[in-house]
N, C-alpha and C positions, 0 to 999 in steps of 0.2 A: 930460187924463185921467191922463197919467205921473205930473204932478205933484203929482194927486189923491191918488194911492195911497202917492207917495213921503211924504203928509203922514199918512195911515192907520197907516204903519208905526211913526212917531215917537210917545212916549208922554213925559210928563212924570214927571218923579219927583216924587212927593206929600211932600210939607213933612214927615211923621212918617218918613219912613225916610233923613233925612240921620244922625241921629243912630247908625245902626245899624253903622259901621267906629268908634266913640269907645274909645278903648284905654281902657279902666276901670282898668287900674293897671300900673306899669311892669315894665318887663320886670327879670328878676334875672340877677345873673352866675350861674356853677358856684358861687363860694363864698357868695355871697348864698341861692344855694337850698340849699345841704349843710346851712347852717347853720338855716336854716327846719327841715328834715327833721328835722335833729337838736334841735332845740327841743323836736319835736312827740314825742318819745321819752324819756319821764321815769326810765327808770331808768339812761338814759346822763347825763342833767343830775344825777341821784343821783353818780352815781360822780363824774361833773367837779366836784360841788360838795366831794364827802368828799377828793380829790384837793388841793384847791387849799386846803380848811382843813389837811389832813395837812402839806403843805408848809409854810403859814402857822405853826404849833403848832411844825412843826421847829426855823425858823426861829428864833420870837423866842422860845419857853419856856425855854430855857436861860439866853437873855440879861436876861428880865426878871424871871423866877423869885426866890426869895427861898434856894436851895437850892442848891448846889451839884453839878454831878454824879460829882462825882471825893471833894469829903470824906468820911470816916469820920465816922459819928455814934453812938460803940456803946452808947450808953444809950439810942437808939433803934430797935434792930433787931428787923427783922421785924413790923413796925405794920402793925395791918389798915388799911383803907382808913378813910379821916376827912375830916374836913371839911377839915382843915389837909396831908394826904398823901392825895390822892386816891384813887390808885390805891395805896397802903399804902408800906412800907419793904422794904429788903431787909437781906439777914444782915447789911450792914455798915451798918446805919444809912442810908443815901441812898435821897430820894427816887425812888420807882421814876417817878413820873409824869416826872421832869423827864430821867430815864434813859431811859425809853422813847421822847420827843419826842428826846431828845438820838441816842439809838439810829437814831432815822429816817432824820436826815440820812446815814449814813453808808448805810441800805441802801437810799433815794431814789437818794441822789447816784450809787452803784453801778448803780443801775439804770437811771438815764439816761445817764451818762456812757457805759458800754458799750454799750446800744443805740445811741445817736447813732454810735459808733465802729464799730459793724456796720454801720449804714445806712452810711455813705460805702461801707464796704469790699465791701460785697454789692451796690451800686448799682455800684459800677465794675467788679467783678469780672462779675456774674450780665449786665450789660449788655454788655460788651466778648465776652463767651461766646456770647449768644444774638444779637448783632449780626454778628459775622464766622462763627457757626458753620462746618459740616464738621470738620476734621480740630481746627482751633484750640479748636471747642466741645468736645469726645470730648474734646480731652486735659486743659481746664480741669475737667470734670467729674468725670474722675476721681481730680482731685487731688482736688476738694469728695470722692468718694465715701471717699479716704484719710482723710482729715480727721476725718470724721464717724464713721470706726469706730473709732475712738479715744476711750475713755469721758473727761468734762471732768476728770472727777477725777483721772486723771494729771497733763494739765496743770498742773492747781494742787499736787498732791504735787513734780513736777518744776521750777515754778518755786518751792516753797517750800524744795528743796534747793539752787537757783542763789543765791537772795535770803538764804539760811536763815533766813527768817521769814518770816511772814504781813504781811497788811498792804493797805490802801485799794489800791494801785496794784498791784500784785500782782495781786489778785483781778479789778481793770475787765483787767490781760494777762490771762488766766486763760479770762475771759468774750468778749474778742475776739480769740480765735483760732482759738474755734470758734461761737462765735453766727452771724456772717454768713452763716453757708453756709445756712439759711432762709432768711435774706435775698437769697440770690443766686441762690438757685435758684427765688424767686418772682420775681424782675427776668427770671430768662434766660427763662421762660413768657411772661411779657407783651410782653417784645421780642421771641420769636418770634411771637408771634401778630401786633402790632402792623408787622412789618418788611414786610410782604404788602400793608401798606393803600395805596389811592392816593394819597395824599399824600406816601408817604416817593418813591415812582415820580416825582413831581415836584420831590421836592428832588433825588433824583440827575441828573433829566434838569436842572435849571438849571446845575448844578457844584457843590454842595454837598458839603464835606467828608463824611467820614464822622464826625470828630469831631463836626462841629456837626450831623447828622442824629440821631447818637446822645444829646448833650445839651442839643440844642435841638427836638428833636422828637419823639423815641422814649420817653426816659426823664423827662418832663413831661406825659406822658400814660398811666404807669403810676404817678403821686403816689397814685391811692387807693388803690390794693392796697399801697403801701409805706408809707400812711400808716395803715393800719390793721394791717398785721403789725407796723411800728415800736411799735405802739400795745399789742399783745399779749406783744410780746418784752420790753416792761419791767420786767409781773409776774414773767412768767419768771425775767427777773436776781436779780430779786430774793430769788424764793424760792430759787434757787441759793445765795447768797451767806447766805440765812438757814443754808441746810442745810449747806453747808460751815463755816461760823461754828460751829456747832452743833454739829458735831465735832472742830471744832479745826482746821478748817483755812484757815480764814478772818481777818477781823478780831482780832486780839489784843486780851487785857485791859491796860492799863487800860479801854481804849476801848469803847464798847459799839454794838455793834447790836441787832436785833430775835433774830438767832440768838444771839450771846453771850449774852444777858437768858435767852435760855430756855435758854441752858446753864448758866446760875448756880442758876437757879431749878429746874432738874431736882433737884438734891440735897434738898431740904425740899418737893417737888411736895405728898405726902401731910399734913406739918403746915401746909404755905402754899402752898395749891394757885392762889390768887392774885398770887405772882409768875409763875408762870407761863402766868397765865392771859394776861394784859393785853400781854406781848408775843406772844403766838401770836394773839391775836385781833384786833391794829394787822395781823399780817401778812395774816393771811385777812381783813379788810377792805378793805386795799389792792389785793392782787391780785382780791378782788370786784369793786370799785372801778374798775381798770382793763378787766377784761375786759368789764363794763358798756358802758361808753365806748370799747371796740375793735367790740363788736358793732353798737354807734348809729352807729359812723364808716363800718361796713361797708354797713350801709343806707342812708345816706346819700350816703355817694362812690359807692358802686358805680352807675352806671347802667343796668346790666340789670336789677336788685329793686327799683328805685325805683318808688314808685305815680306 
């Protein structure tokens, strides 16, 4: 009779429901799905694709070009735009097209090279602050608070008296002595927040340095919020170094950027309103550009806004 009922309680599973655990498709990493996310976001793949032609265009239009960007051509000054000078001539005869591409590199290269050189300096500053906080935080913070009331533009008037002159290196000093301090101050956020969590509670309790808690486990787990301010600080550089250029106190001529271009072209705005148009408009499409593709990075890394 027991064993009647022990047999009552046993059921077979029906041949249609093996198939119902079959993983239909495989799993993805973090950057396998960031980058799904961010596929699915067309005005960020906008900006990455005008990004990666602007760089391209910088690159090799100079080199392959038939134009020079430094000769005088004065029987051809101030050409409207053609088949043969795209984007027209300027007062001295030189193609503006190959000037403008040639311009990029210098206010690209300024914009990355000085972001990169914050991100280090705001990842070790803003981490080392919001790691050891109490007295150590308070006092690195308010050097950042010193820092930052200090308008950028001394900086570069003051290094332009040390150097007395402008110039490409100049300006990335100029740019990283005060950029990081956004950067450091969104790292000390995240490491505080993140120093709470149970996991760092086990790397202390095993023996884990503090060094390698902090860059093995704290500061690799704020990569998206540093990879999306890295991402927005670039524009920034950039229009700095146009605006400073722009006034003079940036780039020097011969050499040209996007600001110098629209400082040449300021003088004849009203007879050739096209030289100044095509550098002002490389730059408002870049920083478009970019901030496109810092917003797709930020829905995409972030894991609280993710669908």
């Amino acid at each position: 009779m027991i064993a009647n009922e022990k047999h009552l309680d046993f059921t077979f599973v029906p041949a249609s429901s093996k198939n119902t655990e079959t993983i239909l498709r495989e799993g993805l990493t973090f950057q396998q799905d960031s980058w799904r996310k961010l596929k699915q976001n067309k005005l960020s793949l906008m900006g990455l694709v005008f990004i990666l032609l602007i760089c391209l265009f910088a690159i090799f239009t100079p080199i392959v070009s038939q134009f020079d960007v430094f000769s005088n051509n004065l029987s051809m000054t101030n050409m409207p735009p053609s088949k043969i000078h795209w984007f027209g001539t300027d007062q001295l005869g030189r193609d503006l097209f190959v000037r403008v591409m040639f311009g990029a590199r210098y206010s690209l290269a300024i914009g990355f090279v000085a972001s990169i050189l914050n991100l280090f300096i705001g990842i070790v500053y803003g981490g080392i602050s919001g790691y050891l906080g109490g007295k150590v935080d308070m006092l690195m913070m308010r050097i950042v608070d010193i820092i930052y009331s200090i308008p950028m533009t001394i900086y570069v008037i003051l290094i332009m008296v040390i150097f007395e002159k402008g110039g490409f290196f100049n300006m990335i000093i100029a740019l990283a002595i005060s950029y990081w301090i956004g950067m450091a101050r969104i790292v000390r956020g995240e490491i505080l927040s993140l120093k709470q969590q149970e996991y760092i509670l086990a790397a202390k309790t095993i023996g884990a340095s503090n060094k390698r808690i902090l860059f093995k486990h704290l500061i690799p787990n704020t990569m998206g919020s540093i990879i999306v301010t890295l991402t927005l600080q670039i524009p920034s550089a950039i229009f700095t170094e146009a605006f400073l250029s722009f006034i003079g106190l940036g780039i020097s001529p011969p050499a040209a950027s996007w600001g110098t271009l629209a400082n040449d072209a300021l003088g004849g705005f009203r007879l050739y309103p096209y030289q100044l148009l095509f550098p002002t408009l490389a730059i408002c499409l870049t920083i478009l550009s970019f901030n496109m593709l810092g917003d797709g990075l930020r829905d995409a890394l972030d894991p609280k806004i993710r669908k």
